[in-house]
Biopython code that builds the backbone (N, CA, C, O; Angstrom):
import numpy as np
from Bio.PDB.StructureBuilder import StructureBuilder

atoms = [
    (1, "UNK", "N", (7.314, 12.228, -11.213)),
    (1, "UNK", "CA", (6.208, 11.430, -11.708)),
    (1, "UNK", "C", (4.926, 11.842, -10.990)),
    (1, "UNK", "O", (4.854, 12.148, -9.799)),
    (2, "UNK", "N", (4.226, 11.819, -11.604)),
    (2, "UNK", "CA", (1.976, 12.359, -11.379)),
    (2, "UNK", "C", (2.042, 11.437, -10.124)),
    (2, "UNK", "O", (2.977, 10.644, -10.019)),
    (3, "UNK", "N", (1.345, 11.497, -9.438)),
    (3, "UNK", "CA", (0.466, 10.269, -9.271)),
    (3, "UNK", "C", (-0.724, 10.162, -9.365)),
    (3, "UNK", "O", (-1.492, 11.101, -9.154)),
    (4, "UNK", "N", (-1.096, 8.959, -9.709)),
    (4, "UNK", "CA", (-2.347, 8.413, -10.375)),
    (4, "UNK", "C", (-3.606, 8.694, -9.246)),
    (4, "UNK", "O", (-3.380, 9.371, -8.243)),
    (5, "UNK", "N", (-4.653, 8.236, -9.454)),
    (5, "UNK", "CA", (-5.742, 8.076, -8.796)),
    (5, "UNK", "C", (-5.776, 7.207, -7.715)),
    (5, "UNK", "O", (-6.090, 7.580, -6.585)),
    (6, "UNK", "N", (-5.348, 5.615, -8.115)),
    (6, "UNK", "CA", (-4.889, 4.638, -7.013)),
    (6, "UNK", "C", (-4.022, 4.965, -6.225)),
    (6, "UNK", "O", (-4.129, 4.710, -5.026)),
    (7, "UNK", "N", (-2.919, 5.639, -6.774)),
    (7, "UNK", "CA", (-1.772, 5.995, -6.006)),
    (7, "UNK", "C", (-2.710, 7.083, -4.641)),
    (7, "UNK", "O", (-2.387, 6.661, -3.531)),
    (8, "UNK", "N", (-3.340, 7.841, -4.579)),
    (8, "UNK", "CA", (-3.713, 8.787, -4.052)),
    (8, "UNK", "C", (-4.984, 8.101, -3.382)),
    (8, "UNK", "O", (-5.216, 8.749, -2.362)),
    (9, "UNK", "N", (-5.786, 7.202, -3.500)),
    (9, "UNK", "CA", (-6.447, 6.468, -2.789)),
    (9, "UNK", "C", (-5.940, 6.176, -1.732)),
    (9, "UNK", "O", (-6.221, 6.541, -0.590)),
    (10, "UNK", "N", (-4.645, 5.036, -2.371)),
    (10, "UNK", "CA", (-4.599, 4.091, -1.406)),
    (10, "UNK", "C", (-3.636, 5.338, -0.282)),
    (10, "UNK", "O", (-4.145, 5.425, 0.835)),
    (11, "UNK", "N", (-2.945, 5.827, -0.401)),
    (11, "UNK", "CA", (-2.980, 7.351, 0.596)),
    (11, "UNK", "C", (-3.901, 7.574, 1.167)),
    (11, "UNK", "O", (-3.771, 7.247, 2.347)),
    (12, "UNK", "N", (-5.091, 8.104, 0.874)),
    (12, "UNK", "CA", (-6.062, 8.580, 1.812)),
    (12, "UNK", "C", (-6.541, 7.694, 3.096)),
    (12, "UNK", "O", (-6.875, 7.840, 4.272)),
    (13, "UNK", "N", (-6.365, 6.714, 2.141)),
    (13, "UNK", "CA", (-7.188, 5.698, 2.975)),
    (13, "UNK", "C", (-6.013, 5.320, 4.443)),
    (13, "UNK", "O", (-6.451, 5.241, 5.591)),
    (14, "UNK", "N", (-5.227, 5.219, 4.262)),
    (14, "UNK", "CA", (-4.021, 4.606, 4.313)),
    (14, "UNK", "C", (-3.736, 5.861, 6.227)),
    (14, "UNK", "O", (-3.648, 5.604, 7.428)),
    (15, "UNK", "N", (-3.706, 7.115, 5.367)),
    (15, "UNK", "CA", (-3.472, 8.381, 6.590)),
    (15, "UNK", "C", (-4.719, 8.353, 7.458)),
    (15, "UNK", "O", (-4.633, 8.854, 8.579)),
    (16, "UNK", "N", (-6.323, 7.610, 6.903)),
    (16, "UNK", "CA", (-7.558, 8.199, 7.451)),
    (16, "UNK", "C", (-7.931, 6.803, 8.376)),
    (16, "UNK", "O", (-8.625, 6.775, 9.392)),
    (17, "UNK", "N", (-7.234, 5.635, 7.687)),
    (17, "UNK", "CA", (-7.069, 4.382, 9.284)),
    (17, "UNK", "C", (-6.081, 4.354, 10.079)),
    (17, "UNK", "O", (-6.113, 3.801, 11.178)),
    (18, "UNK", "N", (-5.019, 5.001, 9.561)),
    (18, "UNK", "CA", (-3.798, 4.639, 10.332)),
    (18, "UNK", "C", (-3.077, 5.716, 10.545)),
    (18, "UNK", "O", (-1.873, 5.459, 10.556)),
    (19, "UNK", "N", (-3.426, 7.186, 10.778)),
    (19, "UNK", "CA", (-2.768, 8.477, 11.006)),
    (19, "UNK", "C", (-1.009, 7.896, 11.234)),
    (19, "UNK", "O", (-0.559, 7.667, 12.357)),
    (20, "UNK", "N", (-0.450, 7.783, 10.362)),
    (20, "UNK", "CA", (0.986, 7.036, 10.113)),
    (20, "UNK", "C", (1.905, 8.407, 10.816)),
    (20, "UNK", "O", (1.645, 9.611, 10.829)),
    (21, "UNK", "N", (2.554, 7.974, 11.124)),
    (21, "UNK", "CA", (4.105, 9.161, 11.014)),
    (21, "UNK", "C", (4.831, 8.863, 9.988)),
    (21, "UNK", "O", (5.914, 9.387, 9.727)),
    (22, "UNK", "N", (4.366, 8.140, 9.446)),
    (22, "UNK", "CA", (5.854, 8.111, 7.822)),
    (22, "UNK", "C", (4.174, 7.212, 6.918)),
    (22, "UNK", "O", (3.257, 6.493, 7.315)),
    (23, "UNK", "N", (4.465, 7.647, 5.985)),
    (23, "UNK", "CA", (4.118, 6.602, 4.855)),
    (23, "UNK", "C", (4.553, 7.551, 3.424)),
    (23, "UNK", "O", (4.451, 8.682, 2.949)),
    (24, "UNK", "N", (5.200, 5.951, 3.100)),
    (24, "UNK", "CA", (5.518, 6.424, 1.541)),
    (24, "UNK", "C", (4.718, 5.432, 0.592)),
    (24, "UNK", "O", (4.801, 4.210, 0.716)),
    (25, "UNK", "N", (3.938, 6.062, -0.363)),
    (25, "UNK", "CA", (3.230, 4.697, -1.302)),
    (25, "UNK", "C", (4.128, 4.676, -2.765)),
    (25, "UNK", "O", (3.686, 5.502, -3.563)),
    (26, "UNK", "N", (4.892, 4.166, -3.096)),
    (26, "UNK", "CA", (5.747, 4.058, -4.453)),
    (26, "UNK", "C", (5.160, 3.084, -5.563)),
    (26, "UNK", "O", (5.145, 1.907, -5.202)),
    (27, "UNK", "N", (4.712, 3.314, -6.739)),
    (27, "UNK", "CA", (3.945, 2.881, -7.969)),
    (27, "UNK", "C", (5.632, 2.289, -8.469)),
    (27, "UNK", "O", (6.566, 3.032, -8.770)),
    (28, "UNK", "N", (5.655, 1.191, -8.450)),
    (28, "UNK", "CA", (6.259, -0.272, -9.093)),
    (28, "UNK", "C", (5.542, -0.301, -10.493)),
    (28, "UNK", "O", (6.075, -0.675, -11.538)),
    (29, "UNK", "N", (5.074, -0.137, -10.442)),
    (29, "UNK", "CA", (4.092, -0.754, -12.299)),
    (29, "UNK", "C", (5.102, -0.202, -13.497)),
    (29, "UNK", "O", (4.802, -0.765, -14.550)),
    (30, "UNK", "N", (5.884, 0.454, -13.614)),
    (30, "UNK", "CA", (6.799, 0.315, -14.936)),
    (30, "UNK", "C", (7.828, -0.663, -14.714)),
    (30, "UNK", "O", (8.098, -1.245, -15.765)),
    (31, "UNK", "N", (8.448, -1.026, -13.804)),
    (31, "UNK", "CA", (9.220, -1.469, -13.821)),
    (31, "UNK", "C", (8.581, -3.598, -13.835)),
    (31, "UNK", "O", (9.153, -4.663, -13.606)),
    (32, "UNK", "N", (7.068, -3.157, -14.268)),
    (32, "UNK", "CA", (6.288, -4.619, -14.259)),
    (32, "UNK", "C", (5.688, -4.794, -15.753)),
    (32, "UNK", "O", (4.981, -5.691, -16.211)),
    (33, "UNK", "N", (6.088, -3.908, -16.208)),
    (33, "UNK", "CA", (5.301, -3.522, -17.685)),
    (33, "UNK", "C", (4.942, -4.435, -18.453)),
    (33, "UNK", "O", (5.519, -3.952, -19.428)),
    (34, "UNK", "N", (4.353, -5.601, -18.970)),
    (34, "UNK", "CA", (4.085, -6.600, -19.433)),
    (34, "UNK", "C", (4.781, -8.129, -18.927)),
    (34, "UNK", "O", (5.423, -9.155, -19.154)),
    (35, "UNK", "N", (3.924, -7.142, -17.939)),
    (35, "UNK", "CA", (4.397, -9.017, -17.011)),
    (35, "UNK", "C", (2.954, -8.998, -16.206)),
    (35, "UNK", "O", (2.284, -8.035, -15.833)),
    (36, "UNK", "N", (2.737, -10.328, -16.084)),
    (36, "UNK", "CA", (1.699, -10.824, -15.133)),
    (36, "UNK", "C", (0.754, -10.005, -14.571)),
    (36, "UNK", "O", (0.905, -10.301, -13.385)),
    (37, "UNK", "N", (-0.064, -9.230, -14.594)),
    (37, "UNK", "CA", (-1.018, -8.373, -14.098)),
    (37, "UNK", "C", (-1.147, -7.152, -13.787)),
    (37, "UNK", "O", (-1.820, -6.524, -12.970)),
    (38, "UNK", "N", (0.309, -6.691, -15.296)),
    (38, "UNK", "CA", (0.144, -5.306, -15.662)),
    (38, "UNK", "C", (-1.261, -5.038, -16.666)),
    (38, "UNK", "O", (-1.266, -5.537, -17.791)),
    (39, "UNK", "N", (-2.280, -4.334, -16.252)),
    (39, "UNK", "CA", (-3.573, -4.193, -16.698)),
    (39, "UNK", "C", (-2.939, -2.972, -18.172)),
    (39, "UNK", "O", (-3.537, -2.867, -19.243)),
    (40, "UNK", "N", (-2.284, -2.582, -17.989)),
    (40, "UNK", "CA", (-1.853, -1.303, -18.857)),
    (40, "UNK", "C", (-2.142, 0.124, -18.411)),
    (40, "UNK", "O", (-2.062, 1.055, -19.212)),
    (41, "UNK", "N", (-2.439, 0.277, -17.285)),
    (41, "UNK", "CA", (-3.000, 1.392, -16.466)),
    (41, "UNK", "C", (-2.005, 2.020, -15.788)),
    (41, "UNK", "O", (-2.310, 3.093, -15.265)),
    (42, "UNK", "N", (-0.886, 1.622, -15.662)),
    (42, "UNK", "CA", (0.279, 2.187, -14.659)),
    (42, "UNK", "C", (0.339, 2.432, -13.287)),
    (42, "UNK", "O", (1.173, 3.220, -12.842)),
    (43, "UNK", "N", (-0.658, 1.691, -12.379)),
    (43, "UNK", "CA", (-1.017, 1.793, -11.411)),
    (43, "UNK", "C", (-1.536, 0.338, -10.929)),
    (43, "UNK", "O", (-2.542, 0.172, -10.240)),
    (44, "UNK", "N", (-0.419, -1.012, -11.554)),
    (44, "UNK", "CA", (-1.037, -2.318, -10.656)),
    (44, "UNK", "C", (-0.297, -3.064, -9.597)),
    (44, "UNK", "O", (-0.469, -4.187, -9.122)),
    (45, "UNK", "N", (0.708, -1.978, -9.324)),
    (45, "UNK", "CA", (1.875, -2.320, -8.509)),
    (45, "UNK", "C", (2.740, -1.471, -7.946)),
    (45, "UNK", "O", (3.599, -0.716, -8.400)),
    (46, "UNK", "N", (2.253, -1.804, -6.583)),
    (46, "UNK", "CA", (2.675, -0.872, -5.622)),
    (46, "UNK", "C", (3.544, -1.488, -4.739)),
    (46, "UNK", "O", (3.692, -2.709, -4.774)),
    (47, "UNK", "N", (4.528, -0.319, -3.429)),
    (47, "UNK", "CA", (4.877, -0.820, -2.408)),
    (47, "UNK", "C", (4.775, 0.312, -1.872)),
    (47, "UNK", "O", (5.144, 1.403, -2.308)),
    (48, "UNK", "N", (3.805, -0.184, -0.034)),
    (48, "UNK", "CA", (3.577, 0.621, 0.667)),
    (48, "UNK", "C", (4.588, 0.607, 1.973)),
    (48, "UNK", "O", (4.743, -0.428, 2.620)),
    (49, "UNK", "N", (5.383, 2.055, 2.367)),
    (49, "UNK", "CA", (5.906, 1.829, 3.715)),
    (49, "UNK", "C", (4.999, 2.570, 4.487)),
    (49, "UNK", "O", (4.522, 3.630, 4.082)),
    (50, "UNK", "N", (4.715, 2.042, 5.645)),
    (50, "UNK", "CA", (4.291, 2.736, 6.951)),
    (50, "UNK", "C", (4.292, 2.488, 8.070)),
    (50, "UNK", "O", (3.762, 1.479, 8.535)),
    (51, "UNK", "N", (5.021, 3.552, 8.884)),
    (51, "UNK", "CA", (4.934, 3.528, 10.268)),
    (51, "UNK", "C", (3.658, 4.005, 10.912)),
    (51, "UNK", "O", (3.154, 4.977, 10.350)),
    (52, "UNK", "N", (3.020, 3.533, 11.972)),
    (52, "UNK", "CA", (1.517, 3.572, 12.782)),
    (52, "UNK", "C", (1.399, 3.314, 14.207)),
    (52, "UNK", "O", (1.371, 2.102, 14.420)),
    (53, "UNK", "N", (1.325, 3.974, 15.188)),
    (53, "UNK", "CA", (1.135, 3.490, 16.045)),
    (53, "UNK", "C", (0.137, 1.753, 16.546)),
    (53, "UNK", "O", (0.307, 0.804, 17.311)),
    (54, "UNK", "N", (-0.758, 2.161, 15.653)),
    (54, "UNK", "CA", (-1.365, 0.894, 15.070)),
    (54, "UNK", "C", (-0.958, -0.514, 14.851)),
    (54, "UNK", "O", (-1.611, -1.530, 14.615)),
    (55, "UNK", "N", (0.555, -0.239, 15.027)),
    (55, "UNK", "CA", (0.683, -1.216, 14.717)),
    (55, "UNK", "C", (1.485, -2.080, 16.257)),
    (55, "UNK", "O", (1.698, -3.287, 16.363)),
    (56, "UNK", "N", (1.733, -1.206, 17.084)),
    (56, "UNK", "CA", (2.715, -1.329, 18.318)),
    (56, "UNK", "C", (2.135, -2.799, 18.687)),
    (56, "UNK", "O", (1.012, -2.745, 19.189)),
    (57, "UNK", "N", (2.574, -3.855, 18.568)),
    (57, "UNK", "CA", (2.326, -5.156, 19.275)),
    (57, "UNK", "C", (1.773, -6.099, 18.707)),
    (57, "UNK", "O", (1.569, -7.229, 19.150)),
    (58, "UNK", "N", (1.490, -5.633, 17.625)),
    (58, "UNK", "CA", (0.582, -6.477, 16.456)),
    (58, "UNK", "C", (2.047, -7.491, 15.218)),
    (58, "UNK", "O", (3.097, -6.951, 14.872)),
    (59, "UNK", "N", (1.767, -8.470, 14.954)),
    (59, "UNK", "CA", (2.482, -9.385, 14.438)),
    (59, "UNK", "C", (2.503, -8.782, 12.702)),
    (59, "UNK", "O", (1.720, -7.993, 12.173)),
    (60, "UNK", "N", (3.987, -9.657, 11.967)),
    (60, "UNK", "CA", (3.886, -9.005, 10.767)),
    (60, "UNK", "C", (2.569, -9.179, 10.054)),
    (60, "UNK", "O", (1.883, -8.257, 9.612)),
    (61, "UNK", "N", (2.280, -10.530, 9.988)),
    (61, "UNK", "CA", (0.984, -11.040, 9.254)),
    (61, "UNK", "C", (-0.264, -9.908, 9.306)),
    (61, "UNK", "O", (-0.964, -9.331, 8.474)),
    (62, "UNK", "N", (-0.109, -9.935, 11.019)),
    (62, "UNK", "CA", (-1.625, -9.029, 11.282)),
    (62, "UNK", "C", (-1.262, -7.736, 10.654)),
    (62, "UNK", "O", (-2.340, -7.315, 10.235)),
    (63, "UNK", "N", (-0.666, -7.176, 10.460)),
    (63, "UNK", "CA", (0.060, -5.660, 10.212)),
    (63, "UNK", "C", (-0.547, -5.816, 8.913)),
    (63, "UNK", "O", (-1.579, -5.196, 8.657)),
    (64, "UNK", "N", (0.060, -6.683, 7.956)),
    (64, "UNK", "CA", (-0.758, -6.442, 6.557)),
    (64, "UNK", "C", (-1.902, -7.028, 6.183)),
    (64, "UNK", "O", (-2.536, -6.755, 5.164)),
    (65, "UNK", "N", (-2.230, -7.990, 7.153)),
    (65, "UNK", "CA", (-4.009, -7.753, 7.096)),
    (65, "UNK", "C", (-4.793, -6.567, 7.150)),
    (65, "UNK", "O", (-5.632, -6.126, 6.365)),
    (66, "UNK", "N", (-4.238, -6.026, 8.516)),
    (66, "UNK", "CA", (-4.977, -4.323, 9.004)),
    (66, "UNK", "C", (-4.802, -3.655, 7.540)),
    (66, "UNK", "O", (-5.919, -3.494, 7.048)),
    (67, "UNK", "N", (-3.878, -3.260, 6.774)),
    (67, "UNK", "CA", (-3.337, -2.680, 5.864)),
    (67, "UNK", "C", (-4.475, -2.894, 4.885)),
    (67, "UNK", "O", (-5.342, -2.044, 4.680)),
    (68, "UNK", "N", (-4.403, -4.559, 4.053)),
    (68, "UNK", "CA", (-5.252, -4.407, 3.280)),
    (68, "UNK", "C", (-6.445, -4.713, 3.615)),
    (68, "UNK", "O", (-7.139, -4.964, 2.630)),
    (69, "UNK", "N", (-7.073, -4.811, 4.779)),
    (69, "UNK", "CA", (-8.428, -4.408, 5.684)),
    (69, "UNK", "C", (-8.913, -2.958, 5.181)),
    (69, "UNK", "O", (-10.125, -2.772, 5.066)),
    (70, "UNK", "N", (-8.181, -2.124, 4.936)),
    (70, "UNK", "CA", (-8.089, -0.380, 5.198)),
    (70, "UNK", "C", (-8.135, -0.349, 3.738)),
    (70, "UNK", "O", (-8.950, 0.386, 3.181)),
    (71, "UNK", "N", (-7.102, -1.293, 2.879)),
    (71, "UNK", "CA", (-7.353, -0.926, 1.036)),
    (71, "UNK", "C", (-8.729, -1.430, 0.381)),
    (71, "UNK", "O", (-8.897, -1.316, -0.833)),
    (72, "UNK", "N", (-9.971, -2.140, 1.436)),
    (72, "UNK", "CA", (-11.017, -2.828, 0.920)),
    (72, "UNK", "C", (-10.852, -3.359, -0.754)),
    (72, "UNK", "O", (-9.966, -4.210, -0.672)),
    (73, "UNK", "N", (-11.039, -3.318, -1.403)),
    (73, "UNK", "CA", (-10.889, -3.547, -2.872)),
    (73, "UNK", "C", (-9.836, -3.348, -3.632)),
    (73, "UNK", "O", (-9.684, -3.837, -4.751)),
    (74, "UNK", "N", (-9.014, -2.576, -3.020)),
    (74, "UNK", "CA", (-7.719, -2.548, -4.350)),
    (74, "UNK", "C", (-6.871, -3.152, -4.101)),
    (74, "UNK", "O", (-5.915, -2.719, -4.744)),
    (75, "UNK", "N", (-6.406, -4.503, -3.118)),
    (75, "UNK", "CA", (-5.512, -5.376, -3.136)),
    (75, "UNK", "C", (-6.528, -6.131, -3.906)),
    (75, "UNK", "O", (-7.718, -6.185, -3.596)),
    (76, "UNK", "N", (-5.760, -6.948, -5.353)),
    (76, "UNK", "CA", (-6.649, -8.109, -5.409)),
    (76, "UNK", "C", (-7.469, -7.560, -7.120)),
    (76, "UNK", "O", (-7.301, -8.175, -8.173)),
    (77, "UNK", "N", (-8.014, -6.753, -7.018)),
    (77, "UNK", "CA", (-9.051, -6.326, -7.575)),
    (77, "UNK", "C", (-8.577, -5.036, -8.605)),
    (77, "UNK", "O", (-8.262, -5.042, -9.795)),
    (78, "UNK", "N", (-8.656, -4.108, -7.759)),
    (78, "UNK", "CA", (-7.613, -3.003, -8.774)),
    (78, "UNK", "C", (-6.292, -2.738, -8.899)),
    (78, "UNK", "O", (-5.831, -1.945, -9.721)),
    (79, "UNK", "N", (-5.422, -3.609, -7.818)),
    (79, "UNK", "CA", (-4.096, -3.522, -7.778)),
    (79, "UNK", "C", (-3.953, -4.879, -7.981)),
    (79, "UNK", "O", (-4.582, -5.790, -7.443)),
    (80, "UNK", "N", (-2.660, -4.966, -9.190)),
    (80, "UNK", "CA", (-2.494, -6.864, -8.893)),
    (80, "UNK", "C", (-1.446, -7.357, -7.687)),
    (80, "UNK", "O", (-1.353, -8.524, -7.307)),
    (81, "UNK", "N", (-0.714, -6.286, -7.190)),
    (81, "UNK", "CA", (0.562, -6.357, -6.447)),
    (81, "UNK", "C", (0.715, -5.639, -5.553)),
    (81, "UNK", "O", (0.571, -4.479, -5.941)),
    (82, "UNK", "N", (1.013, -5.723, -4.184)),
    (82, "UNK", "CA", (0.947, -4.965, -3.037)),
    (82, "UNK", "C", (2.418, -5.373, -2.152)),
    (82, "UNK", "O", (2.404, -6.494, -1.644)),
    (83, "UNK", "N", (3.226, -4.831, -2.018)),
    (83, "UNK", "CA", (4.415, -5.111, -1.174)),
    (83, "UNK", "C", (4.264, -4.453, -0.174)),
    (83, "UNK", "O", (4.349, -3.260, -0.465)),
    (84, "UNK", "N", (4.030, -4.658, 1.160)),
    (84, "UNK", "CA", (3.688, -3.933, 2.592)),
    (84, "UNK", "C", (4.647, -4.114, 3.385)),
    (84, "UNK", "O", (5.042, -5.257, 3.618)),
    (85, "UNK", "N", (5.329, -2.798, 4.074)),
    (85, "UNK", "CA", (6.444, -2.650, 5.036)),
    (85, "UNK", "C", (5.367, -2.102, 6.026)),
    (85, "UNK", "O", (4.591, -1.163, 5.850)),
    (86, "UNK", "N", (5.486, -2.779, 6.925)),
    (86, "UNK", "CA", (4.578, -1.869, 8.200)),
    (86, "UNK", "C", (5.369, -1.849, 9.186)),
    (86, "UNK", "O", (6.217, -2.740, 9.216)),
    (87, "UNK", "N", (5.344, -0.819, 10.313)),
    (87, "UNK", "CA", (5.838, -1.024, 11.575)),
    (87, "UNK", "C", (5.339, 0.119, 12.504)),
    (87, "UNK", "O", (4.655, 1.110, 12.249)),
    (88, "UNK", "N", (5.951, -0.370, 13.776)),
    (88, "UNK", "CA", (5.605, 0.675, 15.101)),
    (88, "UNK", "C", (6.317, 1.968, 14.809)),
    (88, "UNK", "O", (7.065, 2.048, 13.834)),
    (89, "UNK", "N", (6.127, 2.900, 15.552)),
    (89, "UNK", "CA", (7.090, 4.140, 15.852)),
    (89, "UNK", "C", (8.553, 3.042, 16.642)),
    (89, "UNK", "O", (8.408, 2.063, 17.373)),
    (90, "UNK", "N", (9.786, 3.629, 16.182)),
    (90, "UNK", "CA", (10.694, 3.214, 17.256)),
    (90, "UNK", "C", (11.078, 1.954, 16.667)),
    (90, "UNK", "O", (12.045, 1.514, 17.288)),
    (91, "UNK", "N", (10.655, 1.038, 15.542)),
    (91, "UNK", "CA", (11.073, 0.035, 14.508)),
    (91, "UNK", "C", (12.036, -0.228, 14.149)),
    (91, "UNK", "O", (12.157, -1.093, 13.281)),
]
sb = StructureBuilder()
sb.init_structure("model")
sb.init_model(0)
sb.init_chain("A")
sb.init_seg("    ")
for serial, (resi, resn, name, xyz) in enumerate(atoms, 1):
    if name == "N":
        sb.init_residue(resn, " ", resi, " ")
    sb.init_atom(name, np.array(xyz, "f"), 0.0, 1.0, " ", f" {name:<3s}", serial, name[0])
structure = sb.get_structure()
């Protein structure tokens, strides 16, 4: 499968706050296909994994604040759905 534009955003953004040792971003949106805040774009539902040093000591909550701190606008706005796995190295 391509990936989209969002898909590759939220990547950039993602490696350029949080130089990760792992991140995988996986596009959910077919498997949401006319449900609740599928826009029809194929790109409104995601799940992000990432490991960050960034994250060493920081609580789950705060972890996906930082996260969508770093997505500015596309939690919410251009994404309807965001599932966030975050953790330390060593997790």
């Amino acid at each position: 499968m391509t990936k989209g534009p969002i898909q590759t955003e939220i990547e950039t953004l993602l490696i350029a706050e949080f130089a990760p040792t792992h991140l995988a971003v996986t596009n959910d949106s077919a498997t949401h296909r006319g449900h609740s805040g599928d826009d029809g774009s194929g790109e409104s539902h995601f799940t992000v994994e990432i490991e960050s040093s960034a994250f060493a000591g920081v609580n789950r909550v705060l972890r996906q604040r930082m996260v969508n701190k770093a997505l500015g606008d596309l939690p919410g706005d251009r994404v309807h759905a965001l599932a966030i796995k975050a953790r330390a190295p060593g997790e």
